[in-house]
FIFIMI-431218 format. One line per 4 residues: their letters; for each residue x, y, z of C-alpha. Coordinates in nm, 2 decimals, padded with zeros to 4 digits. Layout:
N
A = X:Y:Z | ...
***
This chain:
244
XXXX = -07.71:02.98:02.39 | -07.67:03.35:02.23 | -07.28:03.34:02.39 | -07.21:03.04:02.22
XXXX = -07.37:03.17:01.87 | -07.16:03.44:01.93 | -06.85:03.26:01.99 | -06.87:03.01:01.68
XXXX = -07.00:03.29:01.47 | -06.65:03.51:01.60 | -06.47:03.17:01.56 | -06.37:03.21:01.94
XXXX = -06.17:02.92:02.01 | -06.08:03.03:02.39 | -06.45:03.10:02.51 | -06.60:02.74:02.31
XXXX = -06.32:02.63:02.53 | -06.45:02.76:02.84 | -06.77:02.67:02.76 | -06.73:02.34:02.74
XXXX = -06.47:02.30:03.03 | -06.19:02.16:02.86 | -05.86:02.33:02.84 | -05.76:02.53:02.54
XXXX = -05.53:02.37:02.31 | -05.18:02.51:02.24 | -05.21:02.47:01.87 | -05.55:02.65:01.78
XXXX = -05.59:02.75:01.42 | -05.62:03.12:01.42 | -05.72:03.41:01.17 | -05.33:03.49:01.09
XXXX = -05.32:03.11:00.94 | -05.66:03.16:00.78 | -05.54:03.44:00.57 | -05.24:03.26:00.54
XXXX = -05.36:03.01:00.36 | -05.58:03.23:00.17 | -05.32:03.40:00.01 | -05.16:03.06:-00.09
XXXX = -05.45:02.99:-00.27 | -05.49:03.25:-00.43 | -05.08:03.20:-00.54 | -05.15:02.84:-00.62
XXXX = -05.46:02.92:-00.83 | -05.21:03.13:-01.04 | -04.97:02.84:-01.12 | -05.25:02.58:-01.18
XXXX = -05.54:02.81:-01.30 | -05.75:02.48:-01.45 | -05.84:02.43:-01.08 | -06.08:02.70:-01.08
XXXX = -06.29:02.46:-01.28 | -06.19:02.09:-01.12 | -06.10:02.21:-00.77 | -06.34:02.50:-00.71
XXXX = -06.63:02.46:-00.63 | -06.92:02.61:-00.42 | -06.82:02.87:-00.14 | -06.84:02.62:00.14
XXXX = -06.68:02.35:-00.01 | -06.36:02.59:-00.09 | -06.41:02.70:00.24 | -06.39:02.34:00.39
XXXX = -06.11:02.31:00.22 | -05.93:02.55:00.38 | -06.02:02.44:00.66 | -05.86:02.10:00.59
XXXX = -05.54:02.28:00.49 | -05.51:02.47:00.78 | -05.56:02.11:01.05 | -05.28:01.97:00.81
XXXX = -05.06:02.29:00.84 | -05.06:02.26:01.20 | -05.05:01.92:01.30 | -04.77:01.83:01.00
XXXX = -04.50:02.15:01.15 | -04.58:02.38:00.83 | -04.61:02.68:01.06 | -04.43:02.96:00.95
XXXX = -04.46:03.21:00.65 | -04.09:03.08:00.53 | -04.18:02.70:00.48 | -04.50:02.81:00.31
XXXX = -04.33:03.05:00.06 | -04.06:02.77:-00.01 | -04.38:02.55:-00.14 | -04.47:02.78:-00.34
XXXX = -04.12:02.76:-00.49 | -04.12:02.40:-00.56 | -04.49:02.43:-00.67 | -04.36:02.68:-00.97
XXXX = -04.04:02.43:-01.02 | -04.27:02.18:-01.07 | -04.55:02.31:-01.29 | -04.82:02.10:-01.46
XXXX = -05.18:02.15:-01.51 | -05.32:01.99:-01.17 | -05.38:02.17:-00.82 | -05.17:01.96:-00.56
XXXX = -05.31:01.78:-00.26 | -05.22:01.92:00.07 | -05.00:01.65:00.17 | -04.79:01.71:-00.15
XXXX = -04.78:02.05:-00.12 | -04.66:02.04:00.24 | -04.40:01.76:00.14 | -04.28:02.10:-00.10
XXXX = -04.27:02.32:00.21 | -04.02:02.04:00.38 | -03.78:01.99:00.08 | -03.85:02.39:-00.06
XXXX = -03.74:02.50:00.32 | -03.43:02.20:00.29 | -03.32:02.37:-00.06 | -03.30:02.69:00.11
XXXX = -03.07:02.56:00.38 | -02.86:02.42:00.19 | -02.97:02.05:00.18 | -03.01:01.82:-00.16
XXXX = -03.32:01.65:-00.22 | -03.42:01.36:-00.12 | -03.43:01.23:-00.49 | -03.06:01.37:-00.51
XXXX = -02.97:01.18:-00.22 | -03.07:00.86:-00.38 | -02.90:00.93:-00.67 | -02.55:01.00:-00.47
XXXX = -02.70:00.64:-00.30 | -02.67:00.46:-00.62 | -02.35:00.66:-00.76 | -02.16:00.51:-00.43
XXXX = -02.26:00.19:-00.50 | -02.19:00.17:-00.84 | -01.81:00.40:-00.77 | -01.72:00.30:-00.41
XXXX = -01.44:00.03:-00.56 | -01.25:00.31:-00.72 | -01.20:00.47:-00.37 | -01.01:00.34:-00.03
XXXX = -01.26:00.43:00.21 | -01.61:00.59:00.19 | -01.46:00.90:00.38 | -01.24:00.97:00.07
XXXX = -01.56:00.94:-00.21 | -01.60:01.28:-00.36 | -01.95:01.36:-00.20 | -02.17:01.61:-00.34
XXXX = -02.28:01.68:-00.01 | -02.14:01.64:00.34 | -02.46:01.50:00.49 | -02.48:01.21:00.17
XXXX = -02.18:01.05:00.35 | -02.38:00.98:00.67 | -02.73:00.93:00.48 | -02.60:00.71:00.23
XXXX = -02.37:00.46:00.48 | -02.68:00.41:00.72 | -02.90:00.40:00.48 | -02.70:00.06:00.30
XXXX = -02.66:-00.08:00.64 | -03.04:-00.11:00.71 | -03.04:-00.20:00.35 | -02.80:-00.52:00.42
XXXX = -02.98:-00.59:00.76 | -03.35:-00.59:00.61 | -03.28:-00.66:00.25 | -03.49:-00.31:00.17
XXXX = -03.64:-00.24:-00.16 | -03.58:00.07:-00.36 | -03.89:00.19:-00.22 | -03.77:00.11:00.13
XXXX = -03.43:00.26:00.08 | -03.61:00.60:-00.06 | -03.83:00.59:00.25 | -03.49:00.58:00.45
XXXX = -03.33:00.82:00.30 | -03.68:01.07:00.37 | -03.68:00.97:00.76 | -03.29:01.05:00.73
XXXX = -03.29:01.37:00.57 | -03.61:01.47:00.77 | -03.39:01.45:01.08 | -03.11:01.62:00.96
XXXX = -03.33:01.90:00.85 | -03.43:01.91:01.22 | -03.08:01.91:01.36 | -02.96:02.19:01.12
XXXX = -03.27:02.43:01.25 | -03.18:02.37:01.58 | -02.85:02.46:01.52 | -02.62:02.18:01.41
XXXX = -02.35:02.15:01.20 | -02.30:01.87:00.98 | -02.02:01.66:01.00 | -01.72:01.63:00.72
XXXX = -01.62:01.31:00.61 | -01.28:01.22:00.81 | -01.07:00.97:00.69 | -00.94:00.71:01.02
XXXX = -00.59:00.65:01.02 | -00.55:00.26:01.04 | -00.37:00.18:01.41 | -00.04:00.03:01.30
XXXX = 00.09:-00.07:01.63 | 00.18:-00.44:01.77 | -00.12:-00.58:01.93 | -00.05:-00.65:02.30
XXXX = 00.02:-00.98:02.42 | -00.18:-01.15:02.66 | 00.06:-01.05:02.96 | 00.03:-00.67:02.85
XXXX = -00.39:-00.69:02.85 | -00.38:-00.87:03.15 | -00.16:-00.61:03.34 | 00.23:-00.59:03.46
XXXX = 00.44:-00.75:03.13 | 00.75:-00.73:03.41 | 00.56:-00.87:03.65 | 00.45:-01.22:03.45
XXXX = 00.82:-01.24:03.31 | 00.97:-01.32:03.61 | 00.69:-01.55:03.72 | 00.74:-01.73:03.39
XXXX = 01.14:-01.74:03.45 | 01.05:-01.87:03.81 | 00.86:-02.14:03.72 | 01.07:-02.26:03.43
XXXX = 01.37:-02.23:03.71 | 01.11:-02.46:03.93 | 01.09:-02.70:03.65 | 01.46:-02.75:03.55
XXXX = 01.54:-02.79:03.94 | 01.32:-03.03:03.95 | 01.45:-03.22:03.68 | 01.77:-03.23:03.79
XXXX = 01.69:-03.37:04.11 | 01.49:-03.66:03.93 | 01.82:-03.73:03.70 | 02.04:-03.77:04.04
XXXX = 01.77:-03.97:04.19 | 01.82:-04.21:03.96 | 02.20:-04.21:03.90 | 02.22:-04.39:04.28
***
């Protein structure tokens, strides 16, 4: 009983673990993310100092809080000094006079951390949505739209096909464009390059006939020229058949 006093008192995630015989897990919250987050409060009580009087409470309910922060932090991917930082970024863009819930503020790390790479928004995206829509008749082909951003041209196209398949709402189309951008946040942390817009050069050439498909054109020629050969002899034998 004193060891596990101890451990809950040292916050010792690995011997609670061995205590109760279940495997530590690979995503434990530990005191470098609890100061984390304490300096981010202490950053986001500076933008939105009215919280200190509608947020703030009692020591353990700020400290419950935290708590609650931290659990979101690591089971929503906000794990790294850089995404936090880029919240705090959009937090200042954004300003007003209430403190943000977590999921809003971690929904700042994801599009503070896209800014910084070079993404748009997801708002801008739906904006470049609409300004295809309305401007796409002025243009040949999608591929030669002057996109503000390279990955707009892929977002926006799939995004109006599921918007013709399932007849989306704006709401829908916005939650689209987030799943869409989410991913291609992904992909360009791992590494990948996004695609320019290349314009298809339309194939100008005779379609094949049924003889080319099907194989040798040479080849069905002459059985062509053998049967009509067939059919004229034919004929001619029928003609002198009934001249007698």
């Amino acid at each position: 009983m004193k060891n596990l006093v101890s451990a809950v008192q040292r916050r010792d995630a690995a011997a609670l673990s061995r205590m109760a015989g279940q495997p530590l897990q690979a995503r434990v919250v530990n005191g470098n993310a609890e100061k984390l987050v304490d300096v981010l409060f202490e950053n986001l009580l500076l933008l939105f100092p009215a919280a200190r009087n509608t947020v703030f409470g009692a020591p353990d309910e700020v400290a419950a809080m935290k708590r609650q922060w931290i659990t979101a932090f690591a089971e929503g991917g906000i794990t790294t000094l850089e995404q936090v930082k880029a919240g705090v970024s959009m937090a200042r863009q954004h300003g007003g006079d209430f403190w943000p819930s977590c999921g809003r503020f971690m929904a700042w790390c994801r599009e503070g951390a896209r800014g910084a790479g070079g993404l748009p928004s997801d708002d801008e995206v739906l904006a470049e949505f609409h300004r295809y829509a309305r401007d796409k008749h002025r243009v040949a082909t999608p591929e030669a739209f002057d996109w503000a951003h390279p990955v707009m041209y892929w977002v926006v196209l799939d995004v109006r096909q599921l918007m013709y398949r399932y007849n989306y709402t704006e709401a829908e189309v916005l939650r689209a464009i987030k799943a869409q951008m989410k991913q291609w946040a992904k992909e360009m942390a791992a590494g990948k390059v996004i695609p320019q817009p290349v314009a298809r050069i339309a194939d100008c050439r005779r379609p094949k006939t049924a003889a080319e498909l099907a194989g040798n054109a040479e080849h069905y020629q002459s059985v062509g020229v053998a049967a009509l050969a067939a059919i004229r002899q034919k004929l001619r034998g029928s003609s002198g058949e009934g001249a007698v």
